[in-house]
DRENDO-1510 file (C-alpha; in Angstrom, 1 decimal, always signed):
<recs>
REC; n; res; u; v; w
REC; 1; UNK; -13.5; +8.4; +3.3 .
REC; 2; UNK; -11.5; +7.0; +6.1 .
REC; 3; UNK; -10.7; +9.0; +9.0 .
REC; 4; UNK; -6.8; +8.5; +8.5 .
REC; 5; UNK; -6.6; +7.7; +4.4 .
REC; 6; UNK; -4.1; +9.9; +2.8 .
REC; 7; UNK; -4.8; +12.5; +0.1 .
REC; 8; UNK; -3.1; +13.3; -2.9 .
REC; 9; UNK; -4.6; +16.7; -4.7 .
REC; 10; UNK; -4.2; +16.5; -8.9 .
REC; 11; UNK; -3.9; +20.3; -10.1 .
REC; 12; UNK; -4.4; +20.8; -14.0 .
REC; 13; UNK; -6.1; +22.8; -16.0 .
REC; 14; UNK; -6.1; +20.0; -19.0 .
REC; 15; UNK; -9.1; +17.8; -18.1 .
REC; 16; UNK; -7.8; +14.9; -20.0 .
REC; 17; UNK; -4.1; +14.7; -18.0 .
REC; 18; UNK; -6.5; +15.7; -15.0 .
REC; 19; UNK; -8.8; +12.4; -15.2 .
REC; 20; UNK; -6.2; +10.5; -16.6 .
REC; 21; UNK; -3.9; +10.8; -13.8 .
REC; 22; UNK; -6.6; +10.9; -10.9 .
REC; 23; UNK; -8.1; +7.7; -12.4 .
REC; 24; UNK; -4.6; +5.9; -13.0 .
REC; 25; UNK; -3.9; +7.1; -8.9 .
REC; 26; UNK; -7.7; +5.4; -7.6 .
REC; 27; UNK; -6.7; +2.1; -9.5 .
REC; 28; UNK; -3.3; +1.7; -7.9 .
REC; 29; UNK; -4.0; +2.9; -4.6 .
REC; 30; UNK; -7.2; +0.8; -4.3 .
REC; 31; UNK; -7.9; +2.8; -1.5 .
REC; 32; UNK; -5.3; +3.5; +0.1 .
REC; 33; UNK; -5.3; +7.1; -0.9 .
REC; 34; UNK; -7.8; +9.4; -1.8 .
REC; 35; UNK; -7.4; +11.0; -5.1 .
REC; 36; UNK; -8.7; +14.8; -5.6 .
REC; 37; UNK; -8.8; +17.0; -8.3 .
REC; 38; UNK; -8.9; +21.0; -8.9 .
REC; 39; UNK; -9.0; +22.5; -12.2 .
REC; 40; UNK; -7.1; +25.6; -11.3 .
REC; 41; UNK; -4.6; +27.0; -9.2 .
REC; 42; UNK; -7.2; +29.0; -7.3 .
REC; 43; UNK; -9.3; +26.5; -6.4 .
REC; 44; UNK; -6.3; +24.1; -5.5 .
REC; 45; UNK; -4.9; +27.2; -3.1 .
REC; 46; UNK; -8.1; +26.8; -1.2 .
REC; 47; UNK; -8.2; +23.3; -0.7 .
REC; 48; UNK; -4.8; +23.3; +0.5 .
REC; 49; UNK; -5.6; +26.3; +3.1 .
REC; 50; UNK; -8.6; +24.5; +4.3 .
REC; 51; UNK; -7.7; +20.7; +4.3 .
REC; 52; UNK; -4.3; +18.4; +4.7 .
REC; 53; UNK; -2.8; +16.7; +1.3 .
REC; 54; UNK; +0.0; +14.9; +1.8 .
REC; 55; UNK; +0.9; +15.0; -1.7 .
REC; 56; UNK; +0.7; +17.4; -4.6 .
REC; 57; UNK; +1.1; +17.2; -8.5 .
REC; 58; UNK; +0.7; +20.2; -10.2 .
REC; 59; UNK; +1.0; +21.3; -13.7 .
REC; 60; UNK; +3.9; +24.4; -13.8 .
REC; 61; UNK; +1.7; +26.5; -15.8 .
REC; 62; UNK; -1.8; +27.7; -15.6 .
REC; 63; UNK; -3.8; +30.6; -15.7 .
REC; 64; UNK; -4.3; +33.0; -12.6 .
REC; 65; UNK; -2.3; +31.0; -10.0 .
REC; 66; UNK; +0.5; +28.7; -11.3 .
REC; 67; UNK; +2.4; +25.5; -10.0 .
REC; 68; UNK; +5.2; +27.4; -9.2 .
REC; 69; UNK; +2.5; +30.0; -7.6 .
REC; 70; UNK; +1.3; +27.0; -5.0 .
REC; 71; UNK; +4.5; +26.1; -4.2 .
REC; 72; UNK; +5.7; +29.5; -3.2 .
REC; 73; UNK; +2.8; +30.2; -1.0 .
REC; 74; UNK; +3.3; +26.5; +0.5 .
REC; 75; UNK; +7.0; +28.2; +2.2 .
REC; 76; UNK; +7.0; +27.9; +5.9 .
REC; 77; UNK; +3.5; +25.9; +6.2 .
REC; 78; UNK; +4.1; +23.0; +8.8 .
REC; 79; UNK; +1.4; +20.8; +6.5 .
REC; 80; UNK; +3.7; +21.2; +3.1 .
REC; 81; UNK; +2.8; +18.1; +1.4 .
REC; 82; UNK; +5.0; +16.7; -0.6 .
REC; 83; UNK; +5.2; +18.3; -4.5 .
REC; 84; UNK; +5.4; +16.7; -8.3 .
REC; 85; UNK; +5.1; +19.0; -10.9 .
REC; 86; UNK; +4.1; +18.2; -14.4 .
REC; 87; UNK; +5.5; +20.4; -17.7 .
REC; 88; UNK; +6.0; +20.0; -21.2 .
REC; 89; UNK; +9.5; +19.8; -22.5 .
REC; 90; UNK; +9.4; +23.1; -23.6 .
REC; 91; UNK; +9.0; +24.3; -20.0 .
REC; 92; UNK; +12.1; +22.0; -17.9 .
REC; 93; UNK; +12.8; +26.1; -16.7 .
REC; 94; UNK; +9.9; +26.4; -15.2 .
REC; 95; UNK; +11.0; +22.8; -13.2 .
REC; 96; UNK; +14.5; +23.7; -13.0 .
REC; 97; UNK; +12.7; +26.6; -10.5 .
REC; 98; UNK; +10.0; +24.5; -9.1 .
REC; 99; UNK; +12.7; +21.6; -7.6 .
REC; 100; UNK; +14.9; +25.2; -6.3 .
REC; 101; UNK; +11.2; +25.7; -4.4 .
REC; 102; UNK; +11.1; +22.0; -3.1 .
REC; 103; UNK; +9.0; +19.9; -5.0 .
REC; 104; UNK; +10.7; +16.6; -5.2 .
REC; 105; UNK; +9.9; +15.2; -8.5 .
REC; 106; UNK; +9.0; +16.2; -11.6 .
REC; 107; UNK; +6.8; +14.3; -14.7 .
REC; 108; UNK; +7.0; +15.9; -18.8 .
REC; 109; UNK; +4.0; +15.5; -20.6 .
REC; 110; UNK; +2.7; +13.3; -22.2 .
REC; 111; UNK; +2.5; +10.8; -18.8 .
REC; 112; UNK; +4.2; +7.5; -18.7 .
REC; 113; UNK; +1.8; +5.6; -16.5 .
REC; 114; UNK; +4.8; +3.4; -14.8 .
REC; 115; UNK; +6.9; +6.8; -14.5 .
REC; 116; UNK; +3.8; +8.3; -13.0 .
REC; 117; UNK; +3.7; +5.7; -10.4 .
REC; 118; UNK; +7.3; +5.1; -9.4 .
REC; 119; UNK; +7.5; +9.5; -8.9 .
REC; 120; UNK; +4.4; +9.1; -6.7 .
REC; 121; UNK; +5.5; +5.7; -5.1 .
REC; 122; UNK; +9.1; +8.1; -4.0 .
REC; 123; UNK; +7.2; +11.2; -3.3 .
REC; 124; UNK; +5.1; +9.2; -0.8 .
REC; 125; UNK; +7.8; +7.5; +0.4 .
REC; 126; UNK; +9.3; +11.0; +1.3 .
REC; 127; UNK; +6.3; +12.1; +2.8 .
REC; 128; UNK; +6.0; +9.3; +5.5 .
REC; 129; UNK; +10.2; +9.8; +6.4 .
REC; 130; UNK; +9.5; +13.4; +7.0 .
REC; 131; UNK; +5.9; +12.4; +9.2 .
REC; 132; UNK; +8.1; +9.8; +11.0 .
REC; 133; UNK; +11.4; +12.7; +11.7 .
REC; 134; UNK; +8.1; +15.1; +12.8 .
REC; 135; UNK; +7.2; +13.1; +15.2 .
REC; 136; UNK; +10.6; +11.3; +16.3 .
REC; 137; UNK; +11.2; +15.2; +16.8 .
REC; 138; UNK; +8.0; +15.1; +19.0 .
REC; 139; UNK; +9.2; +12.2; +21.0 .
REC; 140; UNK; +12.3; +13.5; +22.0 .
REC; 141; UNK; +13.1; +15.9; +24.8 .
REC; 142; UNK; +16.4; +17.8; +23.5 .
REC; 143; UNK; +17.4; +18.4; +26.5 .
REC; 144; UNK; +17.5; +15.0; +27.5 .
REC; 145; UNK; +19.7; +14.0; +24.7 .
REC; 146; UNK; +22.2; +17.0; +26.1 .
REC; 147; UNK; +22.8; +14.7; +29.3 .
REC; 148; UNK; +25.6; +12.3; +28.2 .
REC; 149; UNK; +26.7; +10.5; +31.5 .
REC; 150; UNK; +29.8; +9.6; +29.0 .
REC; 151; UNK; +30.6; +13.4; +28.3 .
REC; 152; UNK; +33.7; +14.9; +30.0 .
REC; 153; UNK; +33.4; +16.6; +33.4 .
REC; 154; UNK; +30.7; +14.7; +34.5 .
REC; 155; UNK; +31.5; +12.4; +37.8 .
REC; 156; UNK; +30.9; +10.0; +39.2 .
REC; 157; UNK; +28.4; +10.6; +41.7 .
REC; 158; UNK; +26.4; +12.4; +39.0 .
REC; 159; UNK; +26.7; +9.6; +36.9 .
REC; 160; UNK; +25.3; +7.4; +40.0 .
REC; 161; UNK; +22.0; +9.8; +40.5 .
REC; 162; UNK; +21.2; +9.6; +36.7 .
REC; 163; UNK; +21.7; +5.8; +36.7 .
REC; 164; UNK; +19.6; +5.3; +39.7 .
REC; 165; UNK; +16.8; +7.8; +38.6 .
REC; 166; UNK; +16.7; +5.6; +35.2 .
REC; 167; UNK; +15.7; +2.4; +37.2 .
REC; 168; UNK; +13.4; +3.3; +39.9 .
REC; 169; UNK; +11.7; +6.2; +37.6 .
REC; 170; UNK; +8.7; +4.5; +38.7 .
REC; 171; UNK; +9.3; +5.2; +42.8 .
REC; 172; UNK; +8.4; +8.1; +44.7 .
REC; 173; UNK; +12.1; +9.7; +46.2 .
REC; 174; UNK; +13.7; +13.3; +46.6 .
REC; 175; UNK; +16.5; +15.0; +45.9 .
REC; 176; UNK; +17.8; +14.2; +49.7 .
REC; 177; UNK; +17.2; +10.6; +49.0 .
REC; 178; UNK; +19.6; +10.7; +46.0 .
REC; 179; UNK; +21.9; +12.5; +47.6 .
REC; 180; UNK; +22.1; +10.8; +51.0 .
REC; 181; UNK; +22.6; +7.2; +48.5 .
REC; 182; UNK; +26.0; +8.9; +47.1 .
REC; 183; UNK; +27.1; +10.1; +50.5 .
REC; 184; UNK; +26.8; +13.6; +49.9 .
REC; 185; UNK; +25.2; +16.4; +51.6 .
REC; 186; UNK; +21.7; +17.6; +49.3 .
REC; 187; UNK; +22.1; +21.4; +48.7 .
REC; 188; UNK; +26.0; +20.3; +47.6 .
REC; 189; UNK; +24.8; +17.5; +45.2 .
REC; 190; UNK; +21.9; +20.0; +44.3 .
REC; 191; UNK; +24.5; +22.5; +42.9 .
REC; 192; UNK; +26.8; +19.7; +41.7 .
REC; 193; UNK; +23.9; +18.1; +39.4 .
REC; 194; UNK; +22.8; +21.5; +38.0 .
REC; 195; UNK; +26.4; +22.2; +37.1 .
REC; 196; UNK; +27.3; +18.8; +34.8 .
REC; 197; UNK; +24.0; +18.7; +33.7 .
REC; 198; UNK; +22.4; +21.7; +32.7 .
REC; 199; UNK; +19.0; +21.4; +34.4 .
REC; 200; UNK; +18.0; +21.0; +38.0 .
REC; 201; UNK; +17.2; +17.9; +39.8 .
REC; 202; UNK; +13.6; +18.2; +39.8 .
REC; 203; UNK; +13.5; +19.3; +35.9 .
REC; 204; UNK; +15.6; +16.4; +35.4 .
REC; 205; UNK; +13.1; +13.8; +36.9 .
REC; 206; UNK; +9.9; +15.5; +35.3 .
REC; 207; UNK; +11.4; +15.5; +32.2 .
REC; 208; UNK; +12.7; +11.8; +32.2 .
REC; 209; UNK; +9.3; +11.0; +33.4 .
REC; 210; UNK; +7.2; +12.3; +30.8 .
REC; 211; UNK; +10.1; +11.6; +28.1 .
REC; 212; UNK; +8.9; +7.7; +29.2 .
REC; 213; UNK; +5.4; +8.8; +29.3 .
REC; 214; UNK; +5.2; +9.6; +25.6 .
REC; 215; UNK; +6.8; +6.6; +24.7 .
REC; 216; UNK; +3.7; +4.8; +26.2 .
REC; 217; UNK; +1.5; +7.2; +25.3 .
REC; 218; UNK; +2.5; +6.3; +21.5 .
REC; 219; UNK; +2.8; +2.7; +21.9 .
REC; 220; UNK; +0.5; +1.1; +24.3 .
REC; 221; UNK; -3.0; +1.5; +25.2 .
REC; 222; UNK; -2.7; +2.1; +29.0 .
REC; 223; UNK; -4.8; +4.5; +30.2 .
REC; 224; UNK; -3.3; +8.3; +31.0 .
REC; 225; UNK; -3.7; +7.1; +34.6 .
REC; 226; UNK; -1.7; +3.9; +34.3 .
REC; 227; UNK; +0.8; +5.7; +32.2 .
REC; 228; UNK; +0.9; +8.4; +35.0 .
REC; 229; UNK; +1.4; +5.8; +37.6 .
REC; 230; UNK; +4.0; +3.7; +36.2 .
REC; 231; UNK; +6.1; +6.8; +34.9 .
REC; 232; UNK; +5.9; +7.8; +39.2 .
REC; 233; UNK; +2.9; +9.5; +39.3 .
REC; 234; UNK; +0.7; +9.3; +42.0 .
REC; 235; UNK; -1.9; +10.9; +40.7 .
REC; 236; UNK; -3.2; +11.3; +37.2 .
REC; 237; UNK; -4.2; +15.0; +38.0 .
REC; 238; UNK; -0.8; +15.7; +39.2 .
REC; 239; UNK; +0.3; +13.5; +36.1 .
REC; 240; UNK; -1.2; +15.5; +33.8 .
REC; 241; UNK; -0.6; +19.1; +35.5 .
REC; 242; UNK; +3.6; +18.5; +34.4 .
REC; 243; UNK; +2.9; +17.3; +31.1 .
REC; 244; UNK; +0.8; +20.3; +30.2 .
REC; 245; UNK; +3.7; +22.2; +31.5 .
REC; 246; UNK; +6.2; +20.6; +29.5 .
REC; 247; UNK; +4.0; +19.4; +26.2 .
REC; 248; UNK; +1.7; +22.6; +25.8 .
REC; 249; UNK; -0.7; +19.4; +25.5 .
REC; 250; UNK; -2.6; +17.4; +27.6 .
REC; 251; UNK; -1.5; +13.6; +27.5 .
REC; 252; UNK; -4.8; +12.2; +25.7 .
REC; 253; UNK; -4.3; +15.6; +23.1 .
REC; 254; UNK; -0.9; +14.6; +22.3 .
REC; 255; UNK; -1.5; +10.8; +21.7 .
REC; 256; UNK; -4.7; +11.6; +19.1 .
REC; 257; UNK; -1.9; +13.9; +17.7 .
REC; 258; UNK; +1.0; +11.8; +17.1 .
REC; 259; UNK; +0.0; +8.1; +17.4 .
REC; 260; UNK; +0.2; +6.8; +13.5 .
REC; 261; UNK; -3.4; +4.4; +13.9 .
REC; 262; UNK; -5.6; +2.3; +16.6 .
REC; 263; UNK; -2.5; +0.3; +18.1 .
REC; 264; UNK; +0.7; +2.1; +17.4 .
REC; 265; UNK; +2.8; +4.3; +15.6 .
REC; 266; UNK; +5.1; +2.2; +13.0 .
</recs>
């Protein structure tokens, strides 16, 4: 199995909607995917605990631990794959509370192999919005995106230092730098900056700086010293030291963990 293919988990207790389904999934996917099985809830619960799946069908009913049993015991699990769950018609209540649980999707008995693959096709399709929010989320320093130069009560000369840190994030300067290029005195335009914006000068820049770090770290193959470098660090120890501080990762941990394959994230 690939190192980065998919998984989708089939869960049914009915060996013949089982193999049918799993065997319908390998021929479309051709690959793509890889198509498990479990014969019971109990068995499905463990696979789930010890492996990712990115997406779930599950009958509603079955002995011991139940479709609507998995989903439950998915609640708050920050690897919740994605959940279809088969029924007969004389069961849509047991749906009616699995979709109030948050599977997406359900499929009636007896399987429609083109319904079967446009719910998968939109369950998948689900699954890969919610990887790319995840790491969009990832990507994005929130309080960052709480500095609008375009928000009221910030001036000018605050406006000047954020525009100027923007295009030479690269350099080496200090706070007395900035301050001495809008004319005003540094402990002033210290006090000034951490007023309109929320954060302190030098969280400001180390933030910024690694903001742009991640982007590279994500979509290029520079090394972490390169990235370090052209994000204004002048060494990759130091470099590394503020993005521990900020990430809770080191900079080569957090690109195996969010880049999408071997070139970029899509």
């Amino acid at each position: 199995m690939k190192w980065n293919t998919k998984t989708i988990l089939v869960v049914d207790d009915e060996p013949r909607t089982r193999q049918g389904i799993k065997q319908m999934l390998e021929l479309w996917a051709a690959g793509r995917y890889t198509v498990e099985t479990a014969d019971n809830g109990v068995e499905a619960s463990r696979r789930l605990g010890e492996e990712r799946v990115h997406l779930l069908i599950t009958d509603v009913r079955m002995p011991e631990v139940s479709g609507l049993d998995l989903i439950r015991s998915l609640k708050g699990d920050t690897r919740r794959p994605v959940v279809i769950v088969i029924s007969g018609y004389a069961e849509f209540h047991y749906v009616q509370e699995a979709l109030q649980l948050g599977a997406v999707n359900y499929l009636l008995k007896p399987l429609d192999k083109q319904e079967l693959l446009r719910v998968v096709e939109d369950a998948l399709r689900r699954e890969e919005e919610e990887q790319r929010r995840e790491k969009l989320e990832k990507l994005v320093d929130p309080k960052l995106l709480e500095i609008d130069p375009e928000q009221a009560g910030m001036g000018e000369p605050v406006k000047e230092a954020l525009a100027y840190v923007e295009q030479h994030l690269q350099e080496s300067f200090s706070m007395a730098e900035i301050a001495g290029r809008i004319h005003l005195n540094a402990s002033y335009f210290s006090v000034l900056f951490k007023e309109q914006t929320g954060v302190s000068f030098s969280e400001y820049v180390s933030r910024l700086r690694i903001q742009r770090a991640k982007e590279m770290l994500l979509h290029t193959r520079l090394s972490i010293a390169e990235i370090g470098e052209r994000v204004g660090y002048r060494t990759d120890k130091y470099f590394i030291k503020v993005f521990k501080s900020l990430e809770a990762v080191s900079p080569s941990r957090y690109r195996q963990q969010y880049r999408k394959g071997p070139d970029e994230i899509q």
